[in-house]
C-alpha positions as CSV (number, residue, x, y, z in Angstrom):
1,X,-29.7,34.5,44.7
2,X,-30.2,37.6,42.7
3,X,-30.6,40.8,44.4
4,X,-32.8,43.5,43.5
5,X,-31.5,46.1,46.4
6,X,-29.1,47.7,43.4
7,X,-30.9,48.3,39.8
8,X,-27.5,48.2,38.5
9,X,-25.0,46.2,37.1
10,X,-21.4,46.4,37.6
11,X,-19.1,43.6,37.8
12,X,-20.6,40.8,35.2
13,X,-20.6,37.3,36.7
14,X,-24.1,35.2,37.5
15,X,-23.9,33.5,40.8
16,X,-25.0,29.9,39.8
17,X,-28.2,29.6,41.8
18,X,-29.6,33.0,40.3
19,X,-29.9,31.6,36.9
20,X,-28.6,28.6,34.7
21,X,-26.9,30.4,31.9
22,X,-26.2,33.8,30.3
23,X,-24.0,36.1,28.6
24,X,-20.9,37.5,30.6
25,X,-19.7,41.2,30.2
26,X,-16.4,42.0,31.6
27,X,-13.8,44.9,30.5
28,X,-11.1,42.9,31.8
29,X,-12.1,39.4,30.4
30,X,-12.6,40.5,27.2
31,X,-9.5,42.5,26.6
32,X,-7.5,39.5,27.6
33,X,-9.5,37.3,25.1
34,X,-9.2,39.7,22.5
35,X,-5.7,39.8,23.0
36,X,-5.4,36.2,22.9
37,X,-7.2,35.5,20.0
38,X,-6.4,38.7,17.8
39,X,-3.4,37.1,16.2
40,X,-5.0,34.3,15.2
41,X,-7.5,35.9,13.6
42,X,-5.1,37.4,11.3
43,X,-3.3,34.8,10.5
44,X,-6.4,33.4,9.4
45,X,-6.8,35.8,7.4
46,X,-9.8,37.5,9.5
47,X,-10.4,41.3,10.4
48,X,-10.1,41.2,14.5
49,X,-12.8,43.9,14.2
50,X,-14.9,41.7,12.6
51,X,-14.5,38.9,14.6
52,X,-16.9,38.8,17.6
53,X,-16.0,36.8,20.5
54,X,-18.6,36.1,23.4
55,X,-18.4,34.8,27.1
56,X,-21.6,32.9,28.6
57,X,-22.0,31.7,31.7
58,X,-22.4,28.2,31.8
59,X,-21.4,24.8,34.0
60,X,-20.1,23.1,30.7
61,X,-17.0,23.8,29.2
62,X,-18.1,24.3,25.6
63,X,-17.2,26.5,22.8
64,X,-19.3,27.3,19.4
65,X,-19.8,28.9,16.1
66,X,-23.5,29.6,15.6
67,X,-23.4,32.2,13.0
68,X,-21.1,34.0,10.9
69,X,-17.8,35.1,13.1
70,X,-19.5,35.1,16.7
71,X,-17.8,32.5,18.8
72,X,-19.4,31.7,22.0
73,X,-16.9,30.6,25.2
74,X,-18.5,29.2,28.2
75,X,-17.5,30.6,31.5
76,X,-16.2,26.7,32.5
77,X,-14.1,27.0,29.7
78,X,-11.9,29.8,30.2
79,X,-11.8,28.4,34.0
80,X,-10.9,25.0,33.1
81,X,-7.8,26.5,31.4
82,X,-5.0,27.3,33.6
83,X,-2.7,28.2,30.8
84,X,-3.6,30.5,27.9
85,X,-2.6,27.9,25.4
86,X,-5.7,25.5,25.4
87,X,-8.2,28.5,24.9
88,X,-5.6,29.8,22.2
89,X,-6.1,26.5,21.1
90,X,-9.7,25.9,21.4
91,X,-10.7,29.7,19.7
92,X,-8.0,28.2,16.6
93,X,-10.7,25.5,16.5
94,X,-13.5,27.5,16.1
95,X,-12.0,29.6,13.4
96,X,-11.1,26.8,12.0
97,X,-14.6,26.0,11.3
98,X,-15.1,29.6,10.4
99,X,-12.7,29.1,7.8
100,X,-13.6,26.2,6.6
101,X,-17.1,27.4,5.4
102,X,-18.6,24.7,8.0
103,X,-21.4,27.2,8.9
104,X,-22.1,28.5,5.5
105,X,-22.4,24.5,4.6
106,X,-25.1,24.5,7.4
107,X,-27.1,27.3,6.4
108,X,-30.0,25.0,5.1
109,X,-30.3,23.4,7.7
110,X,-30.3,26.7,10.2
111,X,-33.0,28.1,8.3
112,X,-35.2,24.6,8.8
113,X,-34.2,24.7,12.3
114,X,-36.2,28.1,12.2
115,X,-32.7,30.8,12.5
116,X,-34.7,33.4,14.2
117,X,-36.5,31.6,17.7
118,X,-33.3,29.2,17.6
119,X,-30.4,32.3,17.4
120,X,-32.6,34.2,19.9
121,X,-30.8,32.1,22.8
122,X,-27.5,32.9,21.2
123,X,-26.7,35.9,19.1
124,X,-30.0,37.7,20.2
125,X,-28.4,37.5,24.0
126,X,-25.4,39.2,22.5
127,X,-26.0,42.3,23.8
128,X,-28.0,41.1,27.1
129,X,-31.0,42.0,28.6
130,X,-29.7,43.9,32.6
131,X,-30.8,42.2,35.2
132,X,-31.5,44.3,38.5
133,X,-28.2,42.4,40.1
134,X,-24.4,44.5,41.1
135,X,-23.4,40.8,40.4
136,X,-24.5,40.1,36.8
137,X,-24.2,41.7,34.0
138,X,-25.9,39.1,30.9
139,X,-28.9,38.3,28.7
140,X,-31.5,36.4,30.1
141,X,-31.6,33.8,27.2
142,X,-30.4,30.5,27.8
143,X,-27.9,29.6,25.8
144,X,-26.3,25.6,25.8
145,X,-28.7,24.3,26.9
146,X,-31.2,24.8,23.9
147,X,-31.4,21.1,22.2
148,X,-31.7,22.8,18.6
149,X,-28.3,24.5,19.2
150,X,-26.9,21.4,20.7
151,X,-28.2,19.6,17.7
152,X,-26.9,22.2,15.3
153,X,-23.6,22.6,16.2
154,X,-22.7,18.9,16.4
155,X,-20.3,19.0,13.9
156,X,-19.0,15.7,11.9
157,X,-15.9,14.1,12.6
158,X,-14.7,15.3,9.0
159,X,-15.2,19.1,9.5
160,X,-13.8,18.7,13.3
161,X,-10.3,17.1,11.4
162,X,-10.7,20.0,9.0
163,X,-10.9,22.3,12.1
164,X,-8.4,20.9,13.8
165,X,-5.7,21.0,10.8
166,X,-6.4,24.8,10.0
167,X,-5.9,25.5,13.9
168,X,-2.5,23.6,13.8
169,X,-1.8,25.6,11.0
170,X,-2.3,28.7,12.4
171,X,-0.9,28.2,15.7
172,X,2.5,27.3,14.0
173,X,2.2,30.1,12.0
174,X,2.5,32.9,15.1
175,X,4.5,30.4,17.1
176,X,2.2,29.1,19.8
177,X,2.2,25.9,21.0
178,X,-0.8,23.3,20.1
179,X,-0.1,21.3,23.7
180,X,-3.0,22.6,25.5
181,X,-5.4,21.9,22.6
182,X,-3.7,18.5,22.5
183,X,-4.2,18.3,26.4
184,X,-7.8,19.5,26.3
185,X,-9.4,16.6,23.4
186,X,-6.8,14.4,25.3
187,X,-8.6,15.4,29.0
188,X,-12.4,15.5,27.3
189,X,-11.7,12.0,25.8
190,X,-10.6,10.7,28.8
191,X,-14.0,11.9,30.4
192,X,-16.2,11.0,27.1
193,X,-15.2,7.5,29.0
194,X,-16.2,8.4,32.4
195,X,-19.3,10.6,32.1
196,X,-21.3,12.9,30.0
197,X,-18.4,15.6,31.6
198,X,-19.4,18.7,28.7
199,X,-21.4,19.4,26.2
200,X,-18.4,20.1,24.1
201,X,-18.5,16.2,23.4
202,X,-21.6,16.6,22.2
203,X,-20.8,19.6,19.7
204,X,-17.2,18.4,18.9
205,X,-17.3,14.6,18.9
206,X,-13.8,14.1,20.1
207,X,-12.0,10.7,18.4
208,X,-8.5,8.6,18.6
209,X,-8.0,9.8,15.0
210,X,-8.3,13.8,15.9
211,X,-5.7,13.1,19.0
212,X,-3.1,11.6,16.5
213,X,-3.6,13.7,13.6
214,X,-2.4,16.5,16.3
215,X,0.8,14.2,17.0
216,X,1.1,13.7,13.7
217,X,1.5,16.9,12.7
218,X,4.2,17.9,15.1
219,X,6.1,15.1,14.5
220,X,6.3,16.4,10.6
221,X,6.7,20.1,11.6
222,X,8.9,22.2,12.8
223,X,7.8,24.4,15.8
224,X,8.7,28.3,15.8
225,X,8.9,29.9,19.2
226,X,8.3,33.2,17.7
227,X,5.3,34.2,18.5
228,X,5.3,32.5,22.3
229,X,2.9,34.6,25.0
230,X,4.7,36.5,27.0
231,X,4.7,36.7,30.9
232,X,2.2,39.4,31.0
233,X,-0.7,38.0,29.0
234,X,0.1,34.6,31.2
235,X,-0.2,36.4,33.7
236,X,-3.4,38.6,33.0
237,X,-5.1,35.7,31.7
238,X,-4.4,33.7,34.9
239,X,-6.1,36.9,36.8
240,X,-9.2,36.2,34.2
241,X,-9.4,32.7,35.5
242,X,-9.0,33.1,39.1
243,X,-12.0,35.8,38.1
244,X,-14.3,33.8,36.8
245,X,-14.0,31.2,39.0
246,X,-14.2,33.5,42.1
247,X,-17.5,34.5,40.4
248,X,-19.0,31.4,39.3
249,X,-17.8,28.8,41.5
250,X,-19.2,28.6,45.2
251,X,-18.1,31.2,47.6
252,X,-17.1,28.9,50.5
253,X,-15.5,27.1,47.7
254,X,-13.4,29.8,46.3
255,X,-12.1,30.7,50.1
256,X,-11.0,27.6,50.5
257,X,-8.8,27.1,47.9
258,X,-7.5,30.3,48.0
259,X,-7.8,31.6,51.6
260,X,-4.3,31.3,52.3
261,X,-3.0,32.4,49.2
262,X,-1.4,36.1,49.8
263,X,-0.2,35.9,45.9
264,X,-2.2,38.9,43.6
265,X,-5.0,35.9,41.9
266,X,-5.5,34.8,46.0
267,X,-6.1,38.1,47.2
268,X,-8.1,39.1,43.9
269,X,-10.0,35.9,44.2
270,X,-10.9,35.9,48.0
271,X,-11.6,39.9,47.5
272,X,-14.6,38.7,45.4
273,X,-15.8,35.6,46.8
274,X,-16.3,37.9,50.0
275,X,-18.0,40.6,48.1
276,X,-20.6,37.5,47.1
277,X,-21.1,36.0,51.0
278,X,-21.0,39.6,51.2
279,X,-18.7,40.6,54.0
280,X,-18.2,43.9,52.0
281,X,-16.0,45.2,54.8
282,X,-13.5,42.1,53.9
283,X,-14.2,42.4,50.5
284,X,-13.2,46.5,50.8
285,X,-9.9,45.6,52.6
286,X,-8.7,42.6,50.0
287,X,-9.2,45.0,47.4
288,X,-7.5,48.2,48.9
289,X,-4.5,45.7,49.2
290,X,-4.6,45.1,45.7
291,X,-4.8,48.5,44.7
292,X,-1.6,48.9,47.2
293,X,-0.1,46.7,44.5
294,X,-1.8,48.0,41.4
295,X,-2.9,51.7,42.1
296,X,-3.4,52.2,38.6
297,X,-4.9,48.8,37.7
298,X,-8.7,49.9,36.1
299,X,-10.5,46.9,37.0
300,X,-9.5,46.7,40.6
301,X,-11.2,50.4,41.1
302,X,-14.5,48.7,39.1
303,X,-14.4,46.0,41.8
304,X,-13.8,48.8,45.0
305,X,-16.6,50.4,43.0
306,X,-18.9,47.8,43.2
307,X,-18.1,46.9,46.9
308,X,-18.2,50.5,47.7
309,X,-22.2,50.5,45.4
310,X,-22.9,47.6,47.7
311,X,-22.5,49.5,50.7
312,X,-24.4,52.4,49.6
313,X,-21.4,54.6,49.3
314,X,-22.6,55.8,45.8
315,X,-20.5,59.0,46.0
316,X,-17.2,56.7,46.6
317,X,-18.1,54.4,44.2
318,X,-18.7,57.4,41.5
319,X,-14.7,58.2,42.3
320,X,-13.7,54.2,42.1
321,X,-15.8,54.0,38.6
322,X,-14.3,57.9,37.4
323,X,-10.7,56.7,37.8
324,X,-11.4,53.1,36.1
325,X,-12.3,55.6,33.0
326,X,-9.7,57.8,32.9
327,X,-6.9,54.9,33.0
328,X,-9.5,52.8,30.1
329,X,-10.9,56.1,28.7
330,X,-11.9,54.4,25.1
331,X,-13.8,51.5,26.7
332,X,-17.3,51.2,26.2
333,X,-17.9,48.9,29.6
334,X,-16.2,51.4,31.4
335,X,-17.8,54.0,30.3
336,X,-21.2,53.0,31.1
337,X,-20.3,51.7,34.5
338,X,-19.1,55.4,35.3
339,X,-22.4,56.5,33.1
340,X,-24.4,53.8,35.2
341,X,-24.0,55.5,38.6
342,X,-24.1,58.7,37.7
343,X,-27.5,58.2,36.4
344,X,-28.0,56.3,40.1
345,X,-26.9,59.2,41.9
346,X,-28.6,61.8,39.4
347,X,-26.0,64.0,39.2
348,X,-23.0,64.8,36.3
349,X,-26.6,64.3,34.2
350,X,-24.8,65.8,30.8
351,X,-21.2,63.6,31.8
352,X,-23.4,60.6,31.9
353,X,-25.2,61.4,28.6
354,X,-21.9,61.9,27.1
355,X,-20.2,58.7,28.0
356,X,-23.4,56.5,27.0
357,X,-23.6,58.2,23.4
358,X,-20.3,57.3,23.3
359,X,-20.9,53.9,24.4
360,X,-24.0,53.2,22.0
361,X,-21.8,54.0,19.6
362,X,-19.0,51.8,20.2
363,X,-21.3,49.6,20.7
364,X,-25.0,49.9,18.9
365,X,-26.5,46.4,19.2
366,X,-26.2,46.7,23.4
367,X,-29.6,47.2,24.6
368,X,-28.5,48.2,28.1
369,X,-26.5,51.2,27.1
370,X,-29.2,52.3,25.3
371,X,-31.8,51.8,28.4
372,X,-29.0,54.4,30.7
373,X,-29.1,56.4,27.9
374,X,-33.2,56.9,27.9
375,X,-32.6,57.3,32.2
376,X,-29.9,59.5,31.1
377,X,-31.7,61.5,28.7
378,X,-34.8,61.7,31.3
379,X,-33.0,63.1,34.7
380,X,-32.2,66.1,31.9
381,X,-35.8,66.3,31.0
382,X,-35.2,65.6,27.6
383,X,-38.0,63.4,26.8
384,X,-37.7,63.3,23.3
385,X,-34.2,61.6,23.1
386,X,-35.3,59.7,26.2
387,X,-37.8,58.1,24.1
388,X,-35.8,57.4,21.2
389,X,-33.2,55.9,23.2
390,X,-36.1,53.5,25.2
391,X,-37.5,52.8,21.4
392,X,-33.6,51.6,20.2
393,X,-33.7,49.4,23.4
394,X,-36.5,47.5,22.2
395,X,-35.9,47.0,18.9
396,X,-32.5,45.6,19.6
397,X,-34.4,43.4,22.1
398,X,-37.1,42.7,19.4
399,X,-39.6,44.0,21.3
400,X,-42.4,45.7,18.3
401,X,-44.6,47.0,20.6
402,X,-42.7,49.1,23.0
403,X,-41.1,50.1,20.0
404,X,-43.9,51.8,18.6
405,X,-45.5,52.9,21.4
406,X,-42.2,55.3,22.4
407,X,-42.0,56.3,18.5
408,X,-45.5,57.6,18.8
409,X,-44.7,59.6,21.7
410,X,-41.3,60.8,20.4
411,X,-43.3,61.7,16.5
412,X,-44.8,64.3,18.6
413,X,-41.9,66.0,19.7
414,X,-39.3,65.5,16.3
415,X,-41.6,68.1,14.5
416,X,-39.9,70.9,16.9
417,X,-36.3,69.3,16.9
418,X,-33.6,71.4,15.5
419,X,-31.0,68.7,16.3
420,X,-30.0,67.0,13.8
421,X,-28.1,63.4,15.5
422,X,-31.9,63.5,17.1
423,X,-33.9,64.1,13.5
424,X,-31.8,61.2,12.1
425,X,-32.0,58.8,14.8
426,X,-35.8,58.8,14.6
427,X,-35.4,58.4,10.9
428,X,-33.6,55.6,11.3
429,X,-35.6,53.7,14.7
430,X,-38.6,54.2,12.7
431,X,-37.2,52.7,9.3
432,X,-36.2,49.8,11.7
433,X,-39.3,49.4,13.2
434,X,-40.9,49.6,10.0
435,X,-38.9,47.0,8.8
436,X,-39.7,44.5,12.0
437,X,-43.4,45.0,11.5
438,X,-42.9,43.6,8.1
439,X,-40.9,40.6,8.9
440,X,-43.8,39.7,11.7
């Protein structure tokens, strides 16, 4: 159930009753993703900074390619693998197809499939669209299941055998084990029998042939333990799991499992699941206990933050969300959850303004950045930047009117602008909404 006490969002998981699907935010879930996934991307011989990898909430385990190098991961996904090595594997995959040219050889048939209404589900959600939740933090586009995109990205059995052999290739290459890929096709084969268990079946047909082709080619190649994940990244990307699932998975669920688990992932996993019942004080203790722990661990201040928001301790949270930035001072999430409840509290107006251009910058196709910036921008009276920053928000979100209508205002004001980041970011909103109204 979503709440609309907070006009915030904090932590970034979607209660499953609230809404079906939708893109996941997290600092911490993305930094162990990326850090998974970054050396297979240059073994493949792709830039990590080019590479964008995506987390959507969803009840299927799935995985996709729709465009260019975005690959979508569903939320069941990442929960459904205990070890690191299956999503090392499945990510391989979908480079593989990268690779491969499998998406360029499908870029007829996008474009009949009309690119632009069917990617709005997918890479238009990229950035999100903030929902008035402290427990989500996503676009409200669905994403898997759209039919065209199921449609699209059912691959043939020849380009998932071409996938598969450049994914074997590259996780021999840094020394990772192939097991949990061989484990998952081996699991989702196994259910193909049973039930209609994930859409992934319906995206990546899985056969006997792909299975043995994996056996195949360890039994005619030599394995290199080089490049095997260390105990931290297990461990970090267990904490991701336990996460995910603490957030997606039912509360009373989640305490039951782990209720009497005193380990780091119980206490982290029962801290949230009471934060969602919410029996904040609960949720408050659990986490102080892990901050006992981990005092300087960033994303367990985010999560007393949140708790601390819940309770309408603003000026307690502001403290939680300050320290989570000066331990992860260069990350964009971070620093518009600080940003975020400054602008809530309206105070530290020109900190807030600060850490949000530097956000938007990090990160210029994220329409909610832009919308604390315009509050931002406003609590200083600066309407001008306010309304450039509200106009940016709805162009990312391809929304022409309410684009124009703040460009009108801000022409106005631009004519006594001395500033010059402010001349040239009309310039350029205007050029872009110039540019929309021709395309409509």
């Amino acid at each position: 159930m979503i709440r609309y006490i907070l006009i915030i969002i904090l932590a970034v998981f979607i209660p499953a009753t609230a809404i079906a699907e939708g893109m996941i935010r997290d600092a911490e879930v993305e930094a162990v993703i990326t850090n998974l996934a970054r050396p297979i991307f240059n073994v493949a011989g792709l830039n990590p900074r080019n590479v964008s990898v995506y987390i959507y909430q969803s009840e299927d385990a799935n995985a996709f390619v729709p465009e260019g190098k975005n690959i979508f991961l569903s939320s069941k996904l990442i929960a459904y693998s205990d070890e690191p090595y299956t999503l090392a594997g499945v990510i391989a995959h979908e480079v593989g197809h990268i690779t491969s040219g499998h998406i360029q050889a499908r870029k007829g048939e996008m474009i009949n499939m009309q690119r632009k209404a069917m990617l709005s589900s997918v890479v238009g959600a990229l950035a999100g669209i903030a929902t008035k939740s402290p427990e989500v933090f996503l676009g409200t586009s669905s994403i898997g299941a759209d039919a065209s995109v199921q449609h699209f990205m059912h691959f043939s059995r020849n380009q998932e055998a071409a996938a598969d052999h450049a994914a074997l290739k590259y996780l021999n290459k840094i020394g990772l084990d192939n097991r949990g890929l061989l484990d998952f096709l081996e699991f989702m084969k196994g259910e193909e029998r049973i039930n209609s268990y994930s859409s992934y079946l319906q995206t990546h047909p899985v056969s006997n042939e792909r299975i043995q082709a994996i056996r195949n080619f360890n039994n005619n190649n030599e394995f290199s333990q080089k490049g095997e994940i260390g105990l931290s990244l297990h461990d970090h990307f267990k904490r991701i799991v336990v996460k995910i699932r603490a957030f997606t998975y039912p509360a009373a669920e989640v305490l039951k499992h782990y209720g009497n688990d005193n380990s780091l992932h119980g206490l982290y996993a029962q801290a949230i699941a009471y934060l969602r019942v919410p029996q904040h004080s609960k949720a408050l203790e659990l986490t102080d206990r892990l901050l006992m722990k981990e005092p300087n661990n960033p994303y367990f201040h985010e999560l007393k933050g949140q708790i601390l928001l819940e309770m309408r301790n603003v000026s307690l949270a502001i403290e939680e969300f300050k320290k989570a930035h000066t331990i992860l001072p260069k990350n964009a999430l971070v620093k518009y959850e600080y940003a975020l409840v400054l602008n809530m509290a309206k105070t530290s107006t020109s900190k807030a303004i600060s850490l949000l251009e530097e956000a938007v910058a990090a990160e210029p196709e994220f329409p909610t950045f832009w919308r604390q910036l315009g509050i931002a921008y406003g609590h200083a009276h600066d309407s001008l930047n306010s309304n450039l920053a509200l106009a940016q928000e709805a162009i990312i979100k391809d929304d022409a009117k309410a684009a124009k209508r703040m460009v009108a205002i801000a022409e106005k004001d631009v004519m006594k602008s001395t500033d010059k980041r402010t001349i040239l970011r009309f310039k350029d909103i205007k050029q872009a909404l110039a540019i929309m109204e021709e395309n409509e």
